[in-house]
PAKOL-375672 format. One line per field, with one value per residue (C-alpha): residue in one letter; x, y, z. Coordinates in steps of 0.1 Angstrom, whole numbers, plus 5000, padded with zeros to 4 digits. Layout:
! PAKOL-375672
resn (a; ...)
c1 (X; ...)
c2 (Y; ...)
c3 (Z; ...)
END
This chain:
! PAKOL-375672
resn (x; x; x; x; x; x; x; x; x; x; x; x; x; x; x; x; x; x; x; x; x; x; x; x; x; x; x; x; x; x; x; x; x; x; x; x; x; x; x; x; x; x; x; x; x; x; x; x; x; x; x; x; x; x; x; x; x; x; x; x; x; x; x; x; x; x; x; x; x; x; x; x; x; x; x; x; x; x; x; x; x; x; x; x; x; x; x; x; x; x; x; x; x; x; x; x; x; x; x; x; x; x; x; x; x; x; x; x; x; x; x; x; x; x; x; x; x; x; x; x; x; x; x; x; x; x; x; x; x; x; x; x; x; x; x; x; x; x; x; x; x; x; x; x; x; x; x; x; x; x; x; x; x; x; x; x; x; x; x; x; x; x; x; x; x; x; x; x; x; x; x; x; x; x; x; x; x; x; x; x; x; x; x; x; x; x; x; x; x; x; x; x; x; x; x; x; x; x; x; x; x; x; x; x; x)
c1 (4675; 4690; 4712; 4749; 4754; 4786; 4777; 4788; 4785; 4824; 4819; 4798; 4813; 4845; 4829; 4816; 4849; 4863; 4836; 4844; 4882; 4869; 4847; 4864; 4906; 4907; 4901; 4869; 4880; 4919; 4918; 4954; 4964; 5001; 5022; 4991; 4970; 4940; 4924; 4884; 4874; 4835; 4822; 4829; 4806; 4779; 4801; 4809; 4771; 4768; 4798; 4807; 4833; 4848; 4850; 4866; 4894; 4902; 4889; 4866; 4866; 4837; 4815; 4823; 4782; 4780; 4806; 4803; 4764; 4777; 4798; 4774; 4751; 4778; 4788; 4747; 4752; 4778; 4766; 4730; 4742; 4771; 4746; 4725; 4756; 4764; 4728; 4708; 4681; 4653; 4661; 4694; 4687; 4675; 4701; 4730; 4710; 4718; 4754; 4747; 4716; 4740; 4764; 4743; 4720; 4752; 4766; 4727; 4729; 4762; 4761; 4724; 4742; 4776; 4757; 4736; 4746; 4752; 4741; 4708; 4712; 4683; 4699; 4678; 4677; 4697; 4701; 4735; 4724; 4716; 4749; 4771; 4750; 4758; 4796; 4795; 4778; 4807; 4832; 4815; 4810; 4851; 4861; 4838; 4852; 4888; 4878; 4861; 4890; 4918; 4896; 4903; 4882; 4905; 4910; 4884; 4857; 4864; 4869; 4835; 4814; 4826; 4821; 4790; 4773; 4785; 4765; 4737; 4735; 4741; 4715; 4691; 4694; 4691; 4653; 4642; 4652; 4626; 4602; 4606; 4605; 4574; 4557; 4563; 4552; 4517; 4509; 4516; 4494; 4467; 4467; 4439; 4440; 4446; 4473; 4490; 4483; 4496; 4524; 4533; 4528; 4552; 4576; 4576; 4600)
c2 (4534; 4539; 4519; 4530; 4526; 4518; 4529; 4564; 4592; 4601; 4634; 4651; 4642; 4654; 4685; 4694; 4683; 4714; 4736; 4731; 4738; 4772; 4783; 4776; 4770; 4794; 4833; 4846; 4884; 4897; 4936; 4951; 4982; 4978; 4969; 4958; 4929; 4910; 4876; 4872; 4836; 4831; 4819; 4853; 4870; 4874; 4896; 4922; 4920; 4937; 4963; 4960; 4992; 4981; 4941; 4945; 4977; 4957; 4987; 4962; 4926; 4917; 4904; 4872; 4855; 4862; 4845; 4816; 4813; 4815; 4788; 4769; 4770; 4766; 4738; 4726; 4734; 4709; 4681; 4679; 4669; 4650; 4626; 4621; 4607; 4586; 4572; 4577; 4600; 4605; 4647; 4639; 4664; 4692; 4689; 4690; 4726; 4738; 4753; 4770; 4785; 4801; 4811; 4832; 4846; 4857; 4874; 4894; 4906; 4912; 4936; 4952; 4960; 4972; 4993; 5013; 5049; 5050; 5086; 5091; 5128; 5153; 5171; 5202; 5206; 5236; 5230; 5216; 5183; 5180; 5194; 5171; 5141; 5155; 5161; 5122; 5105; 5122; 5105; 5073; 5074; 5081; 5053; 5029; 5036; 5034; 4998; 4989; 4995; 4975; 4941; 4908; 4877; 4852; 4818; 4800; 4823; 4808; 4768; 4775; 4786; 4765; 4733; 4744; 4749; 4716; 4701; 4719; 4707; 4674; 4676; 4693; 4660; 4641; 4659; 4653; 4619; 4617; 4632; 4610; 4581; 4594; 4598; 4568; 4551; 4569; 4566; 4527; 4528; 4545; 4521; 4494; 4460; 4443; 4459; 4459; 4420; 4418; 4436; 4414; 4381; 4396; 4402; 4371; 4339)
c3 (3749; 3714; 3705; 3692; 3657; 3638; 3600; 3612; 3589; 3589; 3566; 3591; 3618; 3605; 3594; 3628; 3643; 3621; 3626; 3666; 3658; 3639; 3663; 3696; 3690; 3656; 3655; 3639; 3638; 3642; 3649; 3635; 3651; 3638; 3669; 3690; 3673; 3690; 3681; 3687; 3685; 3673; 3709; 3719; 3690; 3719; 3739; 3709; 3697; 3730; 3733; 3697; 3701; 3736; 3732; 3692; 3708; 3736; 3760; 3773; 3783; 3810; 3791; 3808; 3812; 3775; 3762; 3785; 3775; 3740; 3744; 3754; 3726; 3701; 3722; 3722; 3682; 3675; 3702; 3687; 3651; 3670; 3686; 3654; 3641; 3658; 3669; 3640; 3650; 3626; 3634; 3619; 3589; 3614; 3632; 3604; 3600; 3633; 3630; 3600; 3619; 3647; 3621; 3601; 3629; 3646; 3618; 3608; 3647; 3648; 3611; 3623; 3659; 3647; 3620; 3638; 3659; 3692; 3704; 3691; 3681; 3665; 3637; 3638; 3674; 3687; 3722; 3741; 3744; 3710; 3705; 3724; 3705; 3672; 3687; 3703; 3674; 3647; 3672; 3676; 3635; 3629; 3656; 3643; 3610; 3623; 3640; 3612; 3587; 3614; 3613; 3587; 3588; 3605; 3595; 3618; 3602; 3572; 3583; 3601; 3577; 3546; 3569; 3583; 3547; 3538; 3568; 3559; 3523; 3541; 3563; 3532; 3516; 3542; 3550; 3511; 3511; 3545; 3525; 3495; 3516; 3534; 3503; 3491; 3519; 3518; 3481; 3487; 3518; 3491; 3470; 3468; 3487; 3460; 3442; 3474; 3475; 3439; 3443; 3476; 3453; 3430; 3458; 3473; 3456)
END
């Protein structure tokens, strides 16, 4: 069993601590409608990847197995990196990678959902269907623009993201360092027998 190290790495571990008060206790996305204003906090992106114009109105809130599977992973995201810390994994800089991974894929989905139609509709077809589409994706268009122009990035958006980049650089270093180290170690391995003997003699008092 590993053992518990004290040299803890006290900026990452206070930048996942923020990253788990932007995701989970901070809002992501605040949709302003005037008198009626809602708060979406980033473990319930799942949910409004998957009913982007029901979850972000309000119209629709059941999403429940979403967000709570979402939860966990951010959870998993920031308890990965957590343990490196303070145990010294050797997949410490891998893991340092892993909130700005959820981040980012999150926000590609949630853009390439939000960004295409919902009614598939055939602009030269004449027929009623084809009517009704046209009809339905015009409204879906015009409230998705309406939505679109009542949401602000909240605060926790921002916290998140800043902090998670900053692990990431962290954790960037961290896996060129490895790599320098491992190189190192191989070009010395390389050498002759008797270099490394020299080099040894030299070492020694």
């Amino acid at each position: 069993m590993r053992q518990f190290d004290e040299n803890i790495d006290h900026a990452a571990l206070a930048a996942l601590g923020a990253i788990g008060v932007g995701w989970f206790l901070m809002t992501t996305f605040v949709v302003n409608f005037g008198l009626w204003q809602q708060g979406i906090r980033f473990y319930d992106v799942w949910a409004i990847i998957q009913d982007p114009a029901g979850r972000l109105t309000g119209i629709n809130n059941s999403h429940a197995l979403a967000t709570f599977g979402f939860g966990l992973i951010c959870a998993a995201a920031i308890g990965a990196p957590a343990l490196s810390i303070f145990y010294k994994r050797k997949d410490a800089g891998l893991a340092y990678l892993l909130p700005f991974i959820v981040m980012t894929v999150s926000c590609v989905v949630l853009y390439a959902k939000s960004s295409t139609s919902y009614f598939p509709a055939d602009a030269g077809g004449h027929s009623v269907s084809a009517l009704f589409a046209r009809i339905a994706q015009g409204v879906a268009t015009r409230a998705g623009d309406t939505v679109a122009s009542r949401i602000s990035i909240g605060a926790g958006a921002y916290v998140a993201m800043l902090c998670s980049c900053l692990l990431a650089l962290r954790g960037v270093g961290m896996l060129r360092a490895a790599a320098r180290r491992a190189a190192a170690t191989g070009s010395e391995n390389l050498a002759p027998p008797r270099q490394r003997d020299a080099g040894a003699r030299q070492v020694d008092p």
